[in-house]
N, C-alpha and C positions, 0 to 999 in steps of 0.2 A: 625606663622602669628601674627602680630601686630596686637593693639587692633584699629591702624588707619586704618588700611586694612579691617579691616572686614566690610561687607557691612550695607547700611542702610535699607536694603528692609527686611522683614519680612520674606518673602518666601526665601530668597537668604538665609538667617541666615539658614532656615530649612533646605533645602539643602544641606547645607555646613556642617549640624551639621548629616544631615542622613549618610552623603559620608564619612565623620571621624569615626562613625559608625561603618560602614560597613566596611572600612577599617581595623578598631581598631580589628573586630571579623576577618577578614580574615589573619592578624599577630596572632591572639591567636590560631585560630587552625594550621596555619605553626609551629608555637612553641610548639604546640601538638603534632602532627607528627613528627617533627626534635625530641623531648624529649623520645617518644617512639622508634623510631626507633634507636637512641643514647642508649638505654637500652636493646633492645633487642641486640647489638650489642656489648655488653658489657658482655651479659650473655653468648653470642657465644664463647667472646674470652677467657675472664676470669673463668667462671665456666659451668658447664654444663647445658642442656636445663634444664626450668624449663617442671615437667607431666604436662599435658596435661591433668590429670584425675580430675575429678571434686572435689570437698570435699563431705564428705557424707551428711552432712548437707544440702549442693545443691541439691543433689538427693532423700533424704527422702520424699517419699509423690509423688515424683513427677514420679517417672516411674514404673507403677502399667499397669502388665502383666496378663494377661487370655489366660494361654497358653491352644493353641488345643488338645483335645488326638489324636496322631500319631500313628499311627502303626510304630513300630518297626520293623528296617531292618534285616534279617535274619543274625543269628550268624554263623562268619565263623568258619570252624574246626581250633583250637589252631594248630599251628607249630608242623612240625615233630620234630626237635632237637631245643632245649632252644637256644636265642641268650643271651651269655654274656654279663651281664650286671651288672655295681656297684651295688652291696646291698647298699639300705641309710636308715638310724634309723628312726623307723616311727616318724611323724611328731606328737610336740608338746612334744616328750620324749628326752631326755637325751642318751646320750653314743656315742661312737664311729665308725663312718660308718666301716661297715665289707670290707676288703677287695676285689678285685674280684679274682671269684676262677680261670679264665684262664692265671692269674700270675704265672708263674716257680714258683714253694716250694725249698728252699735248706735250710735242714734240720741240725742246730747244736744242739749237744746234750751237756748239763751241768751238771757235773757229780761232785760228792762230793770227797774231797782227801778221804786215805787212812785212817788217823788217821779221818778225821769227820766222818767217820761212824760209828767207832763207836758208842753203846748205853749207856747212860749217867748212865744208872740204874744198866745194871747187865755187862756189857762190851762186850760184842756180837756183830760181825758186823753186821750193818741191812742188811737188803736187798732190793733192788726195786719191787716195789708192782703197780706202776702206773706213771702217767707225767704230769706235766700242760705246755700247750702247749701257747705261746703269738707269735703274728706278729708283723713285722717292716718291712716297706716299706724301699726298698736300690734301689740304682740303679748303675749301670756302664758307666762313662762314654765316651763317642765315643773316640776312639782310632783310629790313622792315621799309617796305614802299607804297604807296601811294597806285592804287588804279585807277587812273581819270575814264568813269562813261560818257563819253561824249554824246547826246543824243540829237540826230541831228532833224532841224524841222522842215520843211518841205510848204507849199501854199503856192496857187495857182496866180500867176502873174493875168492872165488873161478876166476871170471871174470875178477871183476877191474870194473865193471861197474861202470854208473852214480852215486853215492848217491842218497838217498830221505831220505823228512825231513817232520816231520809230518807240519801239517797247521797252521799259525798263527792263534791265538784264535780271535773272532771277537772284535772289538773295537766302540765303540759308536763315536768316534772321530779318525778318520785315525791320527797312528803316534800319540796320544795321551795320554798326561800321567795321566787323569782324570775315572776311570772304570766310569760303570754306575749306582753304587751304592752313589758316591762321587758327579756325576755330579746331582742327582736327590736329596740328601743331600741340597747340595747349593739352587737350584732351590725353595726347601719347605720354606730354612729358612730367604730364601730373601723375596717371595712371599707369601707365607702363614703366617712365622713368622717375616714379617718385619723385618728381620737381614739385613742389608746393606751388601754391598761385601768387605768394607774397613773395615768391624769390622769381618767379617769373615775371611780377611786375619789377624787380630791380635790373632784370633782364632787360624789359623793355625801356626803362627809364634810361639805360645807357646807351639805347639808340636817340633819346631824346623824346622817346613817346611814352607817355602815360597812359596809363590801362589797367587803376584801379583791380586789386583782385574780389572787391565786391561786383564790377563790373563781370570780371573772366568767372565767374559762380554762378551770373544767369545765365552767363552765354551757356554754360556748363549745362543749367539745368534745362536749358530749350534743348539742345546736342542729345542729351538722357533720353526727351521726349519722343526728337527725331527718329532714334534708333530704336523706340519701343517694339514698331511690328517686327525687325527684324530678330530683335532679342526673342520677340513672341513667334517667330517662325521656326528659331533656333530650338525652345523647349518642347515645340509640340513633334517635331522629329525627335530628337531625345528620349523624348517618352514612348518613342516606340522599340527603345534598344533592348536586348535581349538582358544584360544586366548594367546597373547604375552605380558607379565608384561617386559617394558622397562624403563630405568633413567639413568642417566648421573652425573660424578663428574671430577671434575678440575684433575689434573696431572701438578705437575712441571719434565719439560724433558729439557736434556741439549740438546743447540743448535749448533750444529757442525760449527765449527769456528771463532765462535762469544767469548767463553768461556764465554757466561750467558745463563740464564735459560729462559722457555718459558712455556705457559700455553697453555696445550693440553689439547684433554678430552678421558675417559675411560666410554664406555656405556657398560651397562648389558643389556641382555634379557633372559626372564624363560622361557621355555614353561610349557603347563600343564602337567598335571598330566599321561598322557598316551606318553607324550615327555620330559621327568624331568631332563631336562639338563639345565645350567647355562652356558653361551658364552658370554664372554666379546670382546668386539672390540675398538678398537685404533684411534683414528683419530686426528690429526696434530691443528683442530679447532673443534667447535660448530655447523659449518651449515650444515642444514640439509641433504646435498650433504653424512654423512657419514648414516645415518640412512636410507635413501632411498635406497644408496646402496645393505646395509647389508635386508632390508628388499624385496628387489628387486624378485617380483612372487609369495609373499605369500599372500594370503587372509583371514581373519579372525578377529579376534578384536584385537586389540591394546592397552594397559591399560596404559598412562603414563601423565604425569602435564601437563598446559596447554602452553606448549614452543610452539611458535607460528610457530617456525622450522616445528613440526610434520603438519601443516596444508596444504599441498600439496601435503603428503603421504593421506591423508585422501579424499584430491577432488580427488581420482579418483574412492571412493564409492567400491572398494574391501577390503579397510582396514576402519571396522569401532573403531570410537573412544569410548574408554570409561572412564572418571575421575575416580581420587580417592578424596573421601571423605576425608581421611587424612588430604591432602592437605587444603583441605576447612575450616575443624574442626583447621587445626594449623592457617588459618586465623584467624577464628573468639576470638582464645584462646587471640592471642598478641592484637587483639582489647579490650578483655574486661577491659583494665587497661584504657581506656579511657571512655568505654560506659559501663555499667553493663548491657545492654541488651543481650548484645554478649550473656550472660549466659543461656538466655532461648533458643537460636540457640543450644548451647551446649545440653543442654537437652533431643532434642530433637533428635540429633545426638546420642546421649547414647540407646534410643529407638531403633536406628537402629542393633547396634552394639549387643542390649540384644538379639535381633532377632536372628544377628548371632549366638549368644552364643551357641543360644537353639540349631539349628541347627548342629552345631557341637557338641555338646551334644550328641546329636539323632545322630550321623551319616548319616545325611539323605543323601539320594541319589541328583544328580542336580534337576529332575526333582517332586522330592516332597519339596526341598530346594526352589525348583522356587514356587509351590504354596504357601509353607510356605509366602513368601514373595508380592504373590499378597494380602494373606488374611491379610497381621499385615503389612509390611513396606509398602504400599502403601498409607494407610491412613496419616502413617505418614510423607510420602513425601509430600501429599498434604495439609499436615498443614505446614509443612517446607515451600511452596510455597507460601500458602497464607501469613507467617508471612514474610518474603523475598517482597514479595512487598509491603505490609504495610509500613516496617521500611523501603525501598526505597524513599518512599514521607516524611518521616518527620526523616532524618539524613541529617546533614551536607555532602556534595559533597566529599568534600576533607577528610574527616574523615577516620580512618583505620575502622570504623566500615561497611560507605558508601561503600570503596575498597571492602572489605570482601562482601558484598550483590551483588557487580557488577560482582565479578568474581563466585561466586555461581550462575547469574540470567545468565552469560554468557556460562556457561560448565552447564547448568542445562538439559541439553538432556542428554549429557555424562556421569552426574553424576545420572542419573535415567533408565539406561541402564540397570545394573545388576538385575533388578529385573523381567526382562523378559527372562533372560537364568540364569539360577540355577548354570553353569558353572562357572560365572563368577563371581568375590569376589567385594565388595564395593570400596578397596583400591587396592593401589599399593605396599603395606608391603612388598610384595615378592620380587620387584626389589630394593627398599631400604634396605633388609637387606641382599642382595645378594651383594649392594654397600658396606655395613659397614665392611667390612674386608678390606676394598681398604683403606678407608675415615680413619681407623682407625689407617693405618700403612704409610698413608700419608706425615707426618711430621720425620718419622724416615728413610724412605727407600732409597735409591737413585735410581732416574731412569734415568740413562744414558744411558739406552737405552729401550725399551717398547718390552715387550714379547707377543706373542699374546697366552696372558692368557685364559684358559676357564678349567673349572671343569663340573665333571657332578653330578649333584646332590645323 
């Protein structure tokens, strides 16, 4: 605007200089937000999360505990037979972790020639008196062979009669030339250990055997088939757990015909502790149409973000909802690079979490876990809430610190749930670290076709 445009009225000038203002502040925090968000995105692709854990300096002073005396829960009798396990050097010493002893020993002995034994002094051949014994980890590796079924025939020299021939040995694959040691080989080191099928046929190729990874794709999907009723044994326990940790991650899946890729998604669900199974399911999209499915007659609680998908499962009051704090806490962390308030949010999340500590500490039971938790985290919810609305009236709207207080004041039933059943954990860790084996073989695996994956914990 020109300086002949501008007006001659006193009021109009103020106006016009309030509106540029207000203006001016609402480009500064869009440039806040674009700038944060440009950096956390940057830390996504280029290097890894930043923790999430406070500095100790933040926490000095500031989370001071007067823990209850609990009774202690009754020790149970130690194991009939030891489970093997790595010996490791105690901590803070030097040397090398021991072995484990359910490793095969194959024992070489080294023995001095002929002329070194003798004695240097009087010329006497020594003699062995004892041995020092040292390990080395070897291994052997997988080797591709051939099993000849010989089947052998049989016929009556006397008669003439029919022949008979013993039975083909069973096959996991009718007419197949994959045993089932080979096909569950493939299976692990596609799915478990992120090996693609086109690097495991270069695997195979330098035994000298070819095995097509269009070939190891059917075997794949007859294997998928095979495991169905177990997979389907696995969810109908599941669904009888008292509460369900569930999450969701992308999937790139080829698209039949098209020769490009498409983005599906892959959900987890835990059950508890008395259903300790892990079942992942497949579905082609995001809407909620796959979760309701899979969820389909169970009643109990449901632990996962607040995707607004799940909020249909919810109206109908048999599946109730409960947040993870997590989630909340990783808001308020990527706020604090614009507010340092965030920080006393954090703090006071840390409280929660000592809570748990103890608790796991103690082994307590749900139901002395749950008073633990009326007596110490309930106070500190109720300071969580009164600070939550405070900093509601004097933050900026559009700010990631405002977001952060909207979606805690919004999931704030959900996220205060667990403190009335002892069953149930603050977060959702369980169904994200049941995602990170997915998430982490992601970029390496190819999934040209989806298996209906599930483990049981």
């Amino acid at each position: 605007m020109t300086r002949l445009k501008l007006p001659d009225d006193v009021e109009e000038l103020k106006t016009l200089v309030l509106q540029e203002n207000q203006r001016a502040n609402q480009e500064h925090q869009r440039a806040e937000l674009l700038d944060l968000k440009l950096k956390n995105l940057e830390a996504r692709v280029l290097g890894r999360h930043a923790s999430e854990k406070l500095h100790h300096e933040q926490a000095t002073g500031q989370q001071v505990f007067e823990f209850i005396d609990l009774p202690h829960p009754p020790q149970e009798a130690p194991p009939a037979e030891p489970v093997h396990q790595p010996a490791q050097a105690p901590k803070g010493k030097g040397g090398r972790t021991k072995l484990p002893d359910h490793l095969q020993r194959v024992r070489r002995e080294h023995t001095l020639a002929e002329e070194d034994r003798k004695c240097v002094e009087c010329g006497e051949a020594m003699q062995p008196f004892g041995e020092e014994v040292s390990e080395q980890l070897a291994r052997i590796p997988a080797r591709t062979y051939v099993i000849q079924h010989a089947r052998i025939k049989y016929a009556c020299k006397a008669c003439q009669s029919k022949p008979v021939i013993a039975e083909v040995p069973h096959k996991v694959i009718d007419k197949g030339l994959a045993n089932a040691g080979l096909l569950a080989e493939i299976a692990v080191q596609k799915f478990a250990d992120h090996l693609p099928l086109y690097r495991q046929e270069q695997i195979f190729a330098r035994d000298g055997v070819n095995i097509p990874r269009s070939t190891q794709c059917a075997w794949m999907g007859v294997v998928s088939e095979l495991l169905k009723p177990i997979v389907d044994c696995m969810k109908t326990d599941l669904l009888r757990s008292v509460k369900i940790h569930t999450d969701d991650t992308t999937v790139r899946v080829l698209d039949p015909g098209s020769h490009k890729t498409r983005t599906a998604r892959l959900w987890v669900y835990v059950g508890d502790e008395n259903h300790p199974h892990v079942v992942y399911d497949y579905t082609t999209s995001r809407h909620r149409d796959g979760p309701a499915k899979f969820l389909e007659g169970y009643k109990g609680y449901l632990q996962a973000d607040a995707y607004a998908g799940y909020d249909g499962i919810y109206a109908s009051r048999e599946i109730i909802e409960v947040a993870c704090w997590a989630h909340l806490r990783r808001k308020f962390f990527e706020a604090r690079d614009t507010d340092a308030r965030a920080d006393e949010l954090l703090l006071m999340v840390a409280e929660i979490y000592a809570v748990e500590k103890q608790a796991r500490e103690l082994n307590l039971s749900a139901r002395m876990r749950q008073e633990l938790r009326q007596l110490k985290t309930a106070p500190i919810l109720t300071r969580i809430k009164t600070w939550l609305d405070a900093r509601a009236l004097d933050t900026l709207p559009k700010s990631p610190l405002r977001q952060a207080i909207r979606y805690a004041l919004n999931q704030w039933q959900a996220l205060t749930r667990f403190i009335d059943d002892g069953a149930l954990e603050p977060d959702n860790n369980a169904a994200e670290n049941a995602l990170r084996p997915i998430t982490l073989g992601r970029n390496y695996a190819d999934f040209s076709f989806m298996l209906s994956y599930s483990r049981c914990v």
